[in-house]
N, C-alpha and C positions, 0 to 999 in steps of 0.2 A: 282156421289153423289151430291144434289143440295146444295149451297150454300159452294161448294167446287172447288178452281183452281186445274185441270187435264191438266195434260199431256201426250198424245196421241201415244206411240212409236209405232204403227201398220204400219203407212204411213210416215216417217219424207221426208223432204224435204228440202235437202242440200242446203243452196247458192253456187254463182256462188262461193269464195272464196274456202267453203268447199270440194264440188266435186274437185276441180284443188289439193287441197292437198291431198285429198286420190287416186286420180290418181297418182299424183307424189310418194307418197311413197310407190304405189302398183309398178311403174314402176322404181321406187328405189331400190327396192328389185329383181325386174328381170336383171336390171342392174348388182345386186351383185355376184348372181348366174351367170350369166354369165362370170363375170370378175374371179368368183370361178373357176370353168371350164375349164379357158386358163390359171388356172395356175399362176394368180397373190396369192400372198398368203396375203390376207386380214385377215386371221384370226389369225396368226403371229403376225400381227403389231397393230391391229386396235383395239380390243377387252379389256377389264380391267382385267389386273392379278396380284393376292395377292405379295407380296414383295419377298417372297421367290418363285416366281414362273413363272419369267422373267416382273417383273415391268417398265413400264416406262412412265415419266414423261406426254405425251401428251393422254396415254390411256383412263384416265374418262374423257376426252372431247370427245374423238373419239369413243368410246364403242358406242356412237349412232348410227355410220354409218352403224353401221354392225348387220343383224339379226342371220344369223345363217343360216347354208346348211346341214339342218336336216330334215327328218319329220316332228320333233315336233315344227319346225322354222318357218317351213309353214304353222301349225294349227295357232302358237302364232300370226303370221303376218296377215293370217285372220279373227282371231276373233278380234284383236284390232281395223281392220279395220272395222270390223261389229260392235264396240263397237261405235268407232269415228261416223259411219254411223248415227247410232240413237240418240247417245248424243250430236253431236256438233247442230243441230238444234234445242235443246231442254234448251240447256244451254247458249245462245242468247236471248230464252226468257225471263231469271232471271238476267244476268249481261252482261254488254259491253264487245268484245274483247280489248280492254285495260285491264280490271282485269283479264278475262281468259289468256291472257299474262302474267303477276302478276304471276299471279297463275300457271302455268307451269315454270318460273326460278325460284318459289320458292321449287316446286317441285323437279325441276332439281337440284338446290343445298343441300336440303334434302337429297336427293335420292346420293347424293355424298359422300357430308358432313362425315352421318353415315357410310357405309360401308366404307370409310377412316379408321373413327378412330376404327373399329370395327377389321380392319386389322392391325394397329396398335396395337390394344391390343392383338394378336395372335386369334380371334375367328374365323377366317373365312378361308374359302378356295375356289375352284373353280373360275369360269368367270364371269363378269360382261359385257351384250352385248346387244346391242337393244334398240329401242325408247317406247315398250310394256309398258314399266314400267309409263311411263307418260302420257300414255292414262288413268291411274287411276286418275290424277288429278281431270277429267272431274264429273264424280259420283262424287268424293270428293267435290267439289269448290259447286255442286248443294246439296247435304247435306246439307253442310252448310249456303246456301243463303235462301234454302228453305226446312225447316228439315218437316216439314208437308204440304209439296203439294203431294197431290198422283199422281204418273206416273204410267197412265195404262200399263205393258207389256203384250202384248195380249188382254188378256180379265180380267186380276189380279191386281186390285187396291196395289201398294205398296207405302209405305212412301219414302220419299224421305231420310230419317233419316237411313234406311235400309243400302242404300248405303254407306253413312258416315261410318258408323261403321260397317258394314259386311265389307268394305275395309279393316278396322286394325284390325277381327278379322281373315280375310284369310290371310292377313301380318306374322299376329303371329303363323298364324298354318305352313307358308312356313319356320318360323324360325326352329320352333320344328321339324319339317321335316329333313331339312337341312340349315346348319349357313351355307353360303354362300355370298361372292359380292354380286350376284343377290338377295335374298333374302333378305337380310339389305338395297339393293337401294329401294326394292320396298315398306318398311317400311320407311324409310326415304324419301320418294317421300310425303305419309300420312303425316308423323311429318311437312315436308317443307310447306305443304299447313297451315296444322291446324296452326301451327305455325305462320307464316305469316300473316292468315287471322285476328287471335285473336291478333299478337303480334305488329302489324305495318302498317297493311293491313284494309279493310274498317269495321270491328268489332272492331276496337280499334278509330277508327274515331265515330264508332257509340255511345263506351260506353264516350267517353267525351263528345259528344253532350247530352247523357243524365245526363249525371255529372254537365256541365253548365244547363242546364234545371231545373234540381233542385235545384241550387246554387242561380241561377234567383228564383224559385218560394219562398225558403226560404228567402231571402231579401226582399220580396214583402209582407209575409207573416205578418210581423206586422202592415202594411195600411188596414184599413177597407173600402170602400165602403159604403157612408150614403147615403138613397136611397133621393130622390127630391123631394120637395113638403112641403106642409104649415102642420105642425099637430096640430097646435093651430088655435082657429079663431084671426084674425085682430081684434089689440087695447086690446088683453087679456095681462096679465103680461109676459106671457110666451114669450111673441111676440116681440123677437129681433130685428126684423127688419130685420134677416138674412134669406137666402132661403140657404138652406142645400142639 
């Protein structure tokens, strides 16, 4: 569309950083499944479970290590990688890996935070396991840097706005579904970002800059500007003697 910034997801093109981590987590997870295997029991120890349901202290840190030795562990592990695969070179284009930093431990803390106290108030039940849930950052953090840039997928011009909020509105349907850890982490990953972005992160740098900007223009705004030059001729009454 002309006079419109596109983003091209057909062809992306990792850097060298990006490739090395989706290998490493591709080669993380075969790692895991192996160590599954021989019988270490990672899924005992490593995994987040509710309080009455063998909790303990070091599990929402460690729940990342571990995907799951299921079918659908292996779908989830693939498509995040194919998710990672198109967004991370796309989302380099709109902010530094300093903010997309940012923006994954705020994530990661969200993504905590809620299904904490969600477990705490008796709503939830089942496991909390896997790094999936923070590959939503990436859609998130480009929503909101760039809520009307179109990103071609395929051949389908969509908003970048799309993702923002189709994020919390398949959050909210994983809830109705099932209250779960998982479920609440992947809703509090959404709040961690938006939160963050708007509450202390560079939209909150943005709206003081425009706050000063106006605080400047209104203190400015009672000086007029008198344009230069004679509007009387020389030696008439009018003729101060001053050039204005």
């Amino acid at each position: 569309m002309p006079g419109q910034s596109q983003v091209q997801y057909a062809i992306p093109t990792p850097t060298g950083w990006q490739r090395s981590l989706l290998i490493g987590l591709f080669v993380a997870y075969v790692v895991e499944l192996i160590l599954h295997n021989l019988g270490v029991p990672l899924y005992s120890l490593l995994p987040w479970y509710p309080w009455d349901a063998g909790f303990q202290v070091w599990q929402p840190f460690t729940r990342f290590l571990v995907q799951g030795a299921h079918r659908g562990a292996v779908i989830q592990v693939l498509l995040s990688l194919f998710v990672l695969f198109f967004f991370l070179p796309a989302i380099e284009t709109v902010t530094d890996r300093e903010t997309l930093g940012r923006a994954v431990l705020a994530g990661a803390v969200g993504g905590t935070v809620l299904p904490f106290l969600a477990d705490l108030a008796g709503f939830v039940g089942g496991t909390a396991l896997g790094w999936s849930a923070l590959v939503m950052v990436l859609p998130i953090l480009f929503g909101i840097v760039r809520p009307d840039q179109d990103i071609l997928l395929l051949v389908f011009p969509v908003k970048a706005r799309v993702f923002l909020w189709g994020a919390l509105a398949l959050a909210l349907l994983y809830i109705m579904v099932e209250r779960s850890l998982d479920t609440f982490q992947i809703l509090g990953v959404w709040v961690g970002v938006y939160a963050w972005w708007h509450g202390v992160g560079p939209g909150r740098r943005r709206r003081d800059l425009i706050r000063k900007a106006v605080g400047i223009e209104r203190k400015l705004s009672p000086f007029q500007v008198i344009e230069g030059g004679r509007d009387t001729p020389q030696g008439s009454q009018d003729d101060d003697g001053w050039i204005h």
